[in-house]
C-alpha positions as CSV (number, residue, x, y, z in Angstrom):
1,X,-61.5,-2.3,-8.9
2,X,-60.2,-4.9,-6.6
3,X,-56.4,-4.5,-7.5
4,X,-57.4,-0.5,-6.5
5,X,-58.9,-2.0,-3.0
6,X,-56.0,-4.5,-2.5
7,X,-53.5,-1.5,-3.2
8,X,-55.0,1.1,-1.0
9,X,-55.3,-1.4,2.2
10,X,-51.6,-2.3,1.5
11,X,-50.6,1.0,1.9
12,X,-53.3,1.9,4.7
13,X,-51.3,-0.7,6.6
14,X,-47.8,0.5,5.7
15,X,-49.3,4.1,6.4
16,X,-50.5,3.2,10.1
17,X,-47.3,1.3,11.0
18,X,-45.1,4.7,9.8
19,X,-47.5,7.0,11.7
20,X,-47.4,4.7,14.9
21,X,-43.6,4.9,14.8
22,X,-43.6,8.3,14.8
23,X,-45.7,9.0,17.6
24,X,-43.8,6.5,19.2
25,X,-40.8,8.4,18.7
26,X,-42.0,11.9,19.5
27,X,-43.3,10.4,22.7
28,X,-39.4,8.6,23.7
29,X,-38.0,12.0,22.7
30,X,-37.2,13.6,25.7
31,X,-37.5,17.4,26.2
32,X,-34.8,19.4,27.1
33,X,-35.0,21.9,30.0
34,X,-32.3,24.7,30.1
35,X,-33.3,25.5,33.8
36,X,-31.7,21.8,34.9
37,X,-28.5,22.1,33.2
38,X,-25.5,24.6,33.7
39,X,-23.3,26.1,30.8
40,X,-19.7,27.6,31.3
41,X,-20.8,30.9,28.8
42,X,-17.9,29.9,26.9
43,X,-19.0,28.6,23.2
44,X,-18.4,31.6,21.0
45,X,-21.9,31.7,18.7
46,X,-21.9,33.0,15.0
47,X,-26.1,33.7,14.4
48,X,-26.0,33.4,9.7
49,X,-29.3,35.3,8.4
50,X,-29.7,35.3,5.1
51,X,-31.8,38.1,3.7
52,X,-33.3,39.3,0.4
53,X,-35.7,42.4,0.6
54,X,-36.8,41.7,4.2
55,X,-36.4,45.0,5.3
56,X,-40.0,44.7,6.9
57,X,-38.7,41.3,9.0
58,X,-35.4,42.2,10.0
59,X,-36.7,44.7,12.7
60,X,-38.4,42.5,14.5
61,X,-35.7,39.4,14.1
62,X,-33.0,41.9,15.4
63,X,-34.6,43.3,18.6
64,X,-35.4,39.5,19.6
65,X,-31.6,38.6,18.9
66,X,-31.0,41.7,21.2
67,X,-33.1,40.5,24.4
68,X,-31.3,37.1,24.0
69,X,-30.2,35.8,27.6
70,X,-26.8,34.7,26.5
71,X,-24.2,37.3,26.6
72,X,-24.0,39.6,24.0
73,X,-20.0,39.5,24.1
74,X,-19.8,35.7,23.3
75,X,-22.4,36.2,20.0
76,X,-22.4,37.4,17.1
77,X,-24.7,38.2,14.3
78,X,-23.8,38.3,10.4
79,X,-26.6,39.3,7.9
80,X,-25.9,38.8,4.3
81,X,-27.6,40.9,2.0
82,X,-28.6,38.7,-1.1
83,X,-28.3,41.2,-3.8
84,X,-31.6,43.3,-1.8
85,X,-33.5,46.3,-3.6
86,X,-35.1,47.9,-1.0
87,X,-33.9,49.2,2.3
88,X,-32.2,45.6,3.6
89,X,-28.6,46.4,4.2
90,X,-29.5,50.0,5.9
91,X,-31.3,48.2,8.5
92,X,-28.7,46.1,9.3
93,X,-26.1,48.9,9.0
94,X,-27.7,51.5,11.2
95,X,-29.2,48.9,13.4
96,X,-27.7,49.9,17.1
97,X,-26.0,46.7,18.3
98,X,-22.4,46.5,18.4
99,X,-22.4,42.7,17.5
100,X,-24.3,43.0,14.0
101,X,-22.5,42.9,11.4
102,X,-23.4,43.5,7.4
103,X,-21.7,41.5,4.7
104,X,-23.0,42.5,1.0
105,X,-23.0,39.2,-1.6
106,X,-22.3,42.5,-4.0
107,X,-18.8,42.5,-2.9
108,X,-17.8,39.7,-3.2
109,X,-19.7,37.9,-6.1
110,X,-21.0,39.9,-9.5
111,X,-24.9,40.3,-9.8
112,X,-24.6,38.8,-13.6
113,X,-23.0,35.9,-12.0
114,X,-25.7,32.9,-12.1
115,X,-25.7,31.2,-9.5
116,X,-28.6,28.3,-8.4
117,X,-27.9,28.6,-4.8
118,X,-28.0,32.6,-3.5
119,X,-28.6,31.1,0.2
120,X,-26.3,28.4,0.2
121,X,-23.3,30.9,-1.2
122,X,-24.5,33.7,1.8
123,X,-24.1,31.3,4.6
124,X,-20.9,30.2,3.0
125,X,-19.8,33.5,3.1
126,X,-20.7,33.5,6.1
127,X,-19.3,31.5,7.6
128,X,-16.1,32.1,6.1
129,X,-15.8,35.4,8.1
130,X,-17.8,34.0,11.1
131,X,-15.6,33.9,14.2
132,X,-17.7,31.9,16.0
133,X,-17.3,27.8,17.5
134,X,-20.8,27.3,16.4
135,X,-22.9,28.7,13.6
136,X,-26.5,29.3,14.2
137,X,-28.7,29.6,11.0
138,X,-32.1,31.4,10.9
139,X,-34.2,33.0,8.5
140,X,-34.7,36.6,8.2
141,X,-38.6,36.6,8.8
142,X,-38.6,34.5,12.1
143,X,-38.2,35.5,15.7
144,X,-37.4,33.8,18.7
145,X,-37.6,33.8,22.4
146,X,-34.8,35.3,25.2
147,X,-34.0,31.9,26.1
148,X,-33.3,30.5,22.5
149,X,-29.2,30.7,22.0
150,X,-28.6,30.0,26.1
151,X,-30.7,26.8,24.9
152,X,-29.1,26.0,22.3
153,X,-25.2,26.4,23.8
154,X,-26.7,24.7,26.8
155,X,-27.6,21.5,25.1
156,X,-24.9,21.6,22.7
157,X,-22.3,21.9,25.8
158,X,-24.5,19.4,27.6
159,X,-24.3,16.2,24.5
160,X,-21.8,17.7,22.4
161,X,-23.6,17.2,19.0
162,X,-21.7,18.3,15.7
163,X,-25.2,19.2,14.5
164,X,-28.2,20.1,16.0
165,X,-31.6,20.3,14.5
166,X,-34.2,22.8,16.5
167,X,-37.9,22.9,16.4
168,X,-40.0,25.7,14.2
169,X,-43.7,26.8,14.3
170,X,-46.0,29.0,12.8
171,X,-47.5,31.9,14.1
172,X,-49.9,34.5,13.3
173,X,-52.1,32.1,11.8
174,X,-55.4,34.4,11.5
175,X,-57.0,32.9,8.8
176,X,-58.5,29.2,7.9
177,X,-55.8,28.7,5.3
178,X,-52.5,30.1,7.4
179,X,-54.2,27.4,10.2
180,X,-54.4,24.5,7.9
181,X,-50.4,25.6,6.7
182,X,-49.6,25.6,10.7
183,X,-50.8,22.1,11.0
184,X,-49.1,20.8,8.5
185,X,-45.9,22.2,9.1
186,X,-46.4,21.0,13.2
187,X,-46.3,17.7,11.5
188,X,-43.0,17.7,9.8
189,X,-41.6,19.1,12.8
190,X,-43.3,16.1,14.6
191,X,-41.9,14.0,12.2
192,X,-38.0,15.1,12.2
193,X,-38.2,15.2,16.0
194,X,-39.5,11.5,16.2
195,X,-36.7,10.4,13.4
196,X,-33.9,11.7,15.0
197,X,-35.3,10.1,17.7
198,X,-35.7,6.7,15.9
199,X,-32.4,7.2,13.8
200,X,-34.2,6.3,10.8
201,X,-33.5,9.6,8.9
202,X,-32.3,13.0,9.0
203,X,-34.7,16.0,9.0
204,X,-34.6,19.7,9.7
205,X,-35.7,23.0,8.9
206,X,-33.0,25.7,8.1
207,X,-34.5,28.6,10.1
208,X,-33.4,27.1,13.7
209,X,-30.0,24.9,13.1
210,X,-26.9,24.8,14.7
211,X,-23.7,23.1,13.8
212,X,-20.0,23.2,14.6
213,X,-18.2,25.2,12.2
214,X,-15.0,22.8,11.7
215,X,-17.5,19.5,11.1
216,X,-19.0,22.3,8.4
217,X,-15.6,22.7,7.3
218,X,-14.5,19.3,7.2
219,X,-17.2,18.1,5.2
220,X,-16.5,20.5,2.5
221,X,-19.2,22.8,3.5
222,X,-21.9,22.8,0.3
223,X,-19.4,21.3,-1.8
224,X,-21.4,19.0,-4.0
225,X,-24.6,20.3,-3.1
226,X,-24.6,23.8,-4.5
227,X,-25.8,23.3,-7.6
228,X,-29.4,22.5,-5.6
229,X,-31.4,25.7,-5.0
230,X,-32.2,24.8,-1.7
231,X,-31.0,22.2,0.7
232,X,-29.0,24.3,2.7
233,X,-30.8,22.3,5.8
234,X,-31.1,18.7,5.1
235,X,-29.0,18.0,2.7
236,X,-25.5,19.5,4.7
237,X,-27.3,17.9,7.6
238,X,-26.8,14.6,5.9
239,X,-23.3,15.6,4.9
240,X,-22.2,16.2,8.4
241,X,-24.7,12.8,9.9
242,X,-22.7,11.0,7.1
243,X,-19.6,11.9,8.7
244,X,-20.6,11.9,12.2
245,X,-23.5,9.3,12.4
246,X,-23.7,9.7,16.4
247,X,-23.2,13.6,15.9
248,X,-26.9,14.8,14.7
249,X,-29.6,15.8,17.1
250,X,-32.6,16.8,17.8
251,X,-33.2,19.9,20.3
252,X,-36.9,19.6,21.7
253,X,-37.1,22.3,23.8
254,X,-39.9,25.2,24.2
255,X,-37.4,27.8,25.3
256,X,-35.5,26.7,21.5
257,X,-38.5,27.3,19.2
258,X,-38.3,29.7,16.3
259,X,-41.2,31.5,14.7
260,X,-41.9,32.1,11.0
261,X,-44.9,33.4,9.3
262,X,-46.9,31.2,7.1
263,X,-47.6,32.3,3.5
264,X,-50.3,34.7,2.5
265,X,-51.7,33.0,-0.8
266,X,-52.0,29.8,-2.0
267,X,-49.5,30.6,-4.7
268,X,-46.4,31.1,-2.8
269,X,-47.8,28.5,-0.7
270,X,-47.4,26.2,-3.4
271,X,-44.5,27.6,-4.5
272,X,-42.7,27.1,-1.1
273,X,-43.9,23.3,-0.8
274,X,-42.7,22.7,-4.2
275,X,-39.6,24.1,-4.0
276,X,-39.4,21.7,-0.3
277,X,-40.4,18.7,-2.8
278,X,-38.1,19.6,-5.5
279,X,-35.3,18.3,-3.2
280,X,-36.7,14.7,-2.3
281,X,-34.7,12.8,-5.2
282,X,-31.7,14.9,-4.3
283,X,-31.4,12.8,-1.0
284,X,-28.8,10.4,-0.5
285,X,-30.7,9.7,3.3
286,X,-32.6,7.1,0.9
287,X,-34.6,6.1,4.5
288,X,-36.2,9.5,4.1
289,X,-36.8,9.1,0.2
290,X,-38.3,5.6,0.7
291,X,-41.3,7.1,3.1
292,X,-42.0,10.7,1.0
293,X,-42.6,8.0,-2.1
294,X,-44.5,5.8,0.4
295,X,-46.2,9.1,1.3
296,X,-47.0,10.7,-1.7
297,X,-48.2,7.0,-3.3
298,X,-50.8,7.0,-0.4
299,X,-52.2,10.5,-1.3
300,X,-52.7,9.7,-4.9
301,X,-54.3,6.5,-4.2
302,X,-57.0,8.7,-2.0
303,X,-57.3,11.1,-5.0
304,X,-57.7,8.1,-7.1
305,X,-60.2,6.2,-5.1
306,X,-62.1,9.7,-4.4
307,X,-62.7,9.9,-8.4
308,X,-63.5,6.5,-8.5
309,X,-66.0,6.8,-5.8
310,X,-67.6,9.5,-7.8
311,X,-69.0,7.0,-10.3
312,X,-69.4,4.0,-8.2
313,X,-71.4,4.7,-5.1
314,X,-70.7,1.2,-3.5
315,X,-66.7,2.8,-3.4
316,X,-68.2,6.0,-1.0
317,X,-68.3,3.8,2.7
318,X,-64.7,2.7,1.5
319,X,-63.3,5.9,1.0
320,X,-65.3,7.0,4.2
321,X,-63.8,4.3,6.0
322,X,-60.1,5.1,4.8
323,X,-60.2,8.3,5.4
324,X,-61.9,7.7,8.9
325,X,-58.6,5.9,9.3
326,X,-56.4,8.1,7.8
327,X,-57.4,11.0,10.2
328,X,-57.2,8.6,13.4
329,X,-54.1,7.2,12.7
330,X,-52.5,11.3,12.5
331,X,-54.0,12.6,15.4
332,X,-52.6,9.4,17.4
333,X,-49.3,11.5,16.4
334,X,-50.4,15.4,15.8
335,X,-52.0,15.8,19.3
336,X,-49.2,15.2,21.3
337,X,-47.0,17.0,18.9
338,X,-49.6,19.8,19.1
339,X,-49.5,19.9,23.3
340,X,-45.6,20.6,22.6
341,X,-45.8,23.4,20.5
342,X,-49.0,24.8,22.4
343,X,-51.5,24.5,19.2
344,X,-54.0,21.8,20.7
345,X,-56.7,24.1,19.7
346,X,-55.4,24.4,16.2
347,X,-56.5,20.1,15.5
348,X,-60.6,21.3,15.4
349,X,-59.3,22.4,11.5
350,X,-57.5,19.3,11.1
351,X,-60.8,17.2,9.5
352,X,-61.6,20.3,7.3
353,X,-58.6,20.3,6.2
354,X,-57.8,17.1,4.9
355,X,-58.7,17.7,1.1
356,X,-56.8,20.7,0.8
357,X,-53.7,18.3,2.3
358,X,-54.2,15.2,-0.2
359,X,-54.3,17.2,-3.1
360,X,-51.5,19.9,-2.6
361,X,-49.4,16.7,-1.8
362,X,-50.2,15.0,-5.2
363,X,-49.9,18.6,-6.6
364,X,-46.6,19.9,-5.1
365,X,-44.5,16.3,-5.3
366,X,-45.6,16.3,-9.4
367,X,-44.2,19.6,-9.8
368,X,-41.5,19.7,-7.6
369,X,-40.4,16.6,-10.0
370,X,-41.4,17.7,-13.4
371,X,-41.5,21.9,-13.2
372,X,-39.6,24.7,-12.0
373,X,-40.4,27.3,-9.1
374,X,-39.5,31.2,-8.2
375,X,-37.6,31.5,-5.0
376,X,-36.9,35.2,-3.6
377,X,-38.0,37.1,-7.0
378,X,-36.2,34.2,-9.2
379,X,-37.0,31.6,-11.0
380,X,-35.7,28.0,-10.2
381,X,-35.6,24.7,-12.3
């Protein structure tokens, strides 16, 4: 019982001192602001979407691409079809825009042809025929604002980064659990704002990134990596910060967020965060390793202690007290990252939501260890 104490106030302490960087580092981070810059219009943009049976998405991703501020002439956007089986590639075919283009992984790689990584070989592909200075990667369920691209080529012709990591959020959250996914997924993009700022690891989220295409090039692309389902994001990202250690930013901008939906159920919920955990011993950013372990320790500890507690009653005002702590400590970080991303209302399901967090931590980081997942209809060790 008191090794259990002496363990859970180590890491309380170890906990608080990570969470205080953060929001340290979120708060240092300065925001970007297209209007105060000028840009030449002369970075040619390649915008990669991967896409497998998102003929529901596409529509909406398109037309957004379409109202984009930066001139149509100097981007261009490549959707691969990833083997779809429903109307995918007609969207994209018959969609009236003279700078979409179609590219079919059918002709080019056989459908008995096992391959780990469908959406690492698409943006390879990609790329390949791209004939743009920068690629631009996003997801084919997200959309974006007018500004996005003008504030991406802004910034990038502003620093001159060989990669560039942009912020994500949620939205259509109409129900308590698609809430409690926004809030969580605020956090990480708290948290890889704050340690880019920091420079104590490398974070990012493949549905907003942009990156030179020659430091993709000279890195060997995915070379080494594609035998990883996913990992398209953080793991070239490393590739590239490996290369270029002064070369990765962040872009914390308004005008640069990217939309997604969260999941319907809790099954493709769990699903997606296991497939997100599957990668965390494939990092060779070890400072990033170090604090999911330090992470994921903490939550089983709370579980543990939270059993224990059932049992001995004298254990309940510790756990109270530790979780008091735990949720003080996060909102010291969340609510400015919240004010950023416009969700301040969103933290009033931030208490009730704190079980379903600890345990689909311990859950998901076990499994994304010890067990496979599906990803897009297939089924992933």
């Amino acid at each position: 019982m008191n090794a259990l104490l002496i363990i859970t106030l180590g890491l309380a302490f170890l906990y608080g001192v990570l969470m205080l960087s953060y929001s340290y580092g979120w708060r240092r981070l300065k925001t970007f602001h297209p209007s105060a810059h000028a840009y030449t219009f002369s970075t040619k943009v390649s915008v990669i979407i991967p896409a497998r049976d998102e003929e529901k998405n596409l529509p909406p991703l398109l037309e957004a691409l379409q109202h984009q501020s930066y001139p149509a002439n100097l981007f261009e956007v490549i959707v691969v079809d990833d083997f779809s089986e429903d109307g995918t590639a007609d969207i994209v075919k018959y969609f009236p825009a003279a700078n979409v283009r179609l590219i079919r992984m059918c002709d080019h790689i056989s459908k008995t042809q096992r391959l780990n990584s469908y959406k690492k070989k698409a943006i390879e592909l990609a790329i390949g025929q791209a004939t743009g200075h920068l690629i631009v990667t996003t997801d084919a369920d997200c959309v974006m604002g007018p500004k996005w691209l003008e504030t991406i080529v802004k910034f990038y012709e502003t620093y001159h980064p060989r990669f560039i990591a942009a912020p994500v959020a949620y939205h259509h959250e109409d129900d308590f659990f698609k809430k409690l996914q926004s809030l969580d997924f605020m956090t990480m993009q708290g948290i890889t704002g704050s340690v880019a700022y920091l420079q104590t690891g490398t974070m990012c989220n493949g549905a907003n990134l942009a990156y030179e295409k020659t430091a993709f090039e000279e890195v060997g692309g995915f070379t080494g990596i594609d035998m990883i389902a996913s990992g398209d994001d953080m793991l070239l990202m490393y590739k590239i910060y490996h290369a270029y250690p002064d070369g990765v930013m962040y872009l914390k901008s308004r005008d640069a967020v990217v939309r997604t939906l969260p999941v319907d159920t809790v099954g493709g919920f769990m699903q997606q965060r296991i497939r997100w955990s599957s990668k965390a011993d494939k990092y060779e950013d070890k400072r990033i390793t170090r604090v999911l372990v330090l992470v994921y320790i903490w939550n089983v500890i709370l579980v543990l202690l939270a059993l224990v507690a059932i049992f001995n009653p004298a254990l309940r005002s510790w756990l109270l007290g530790v979780l008091v702590y735990k949720v003080v400590i996060e909102l010291i970080f969340l609510v400015p990252v919240a004010s950023f991303f416009r969700k301040a209302g969103m933290l009033a399901w931030f208490i009730p939501g704190q079980p379903f967090h600890i345990i689909y931590v311990v859950a998901a980081g076990w499994l994304g260890k010890f067990g496979s997942y599906e990803w897009k209809g297939r089924q992933v060790k």
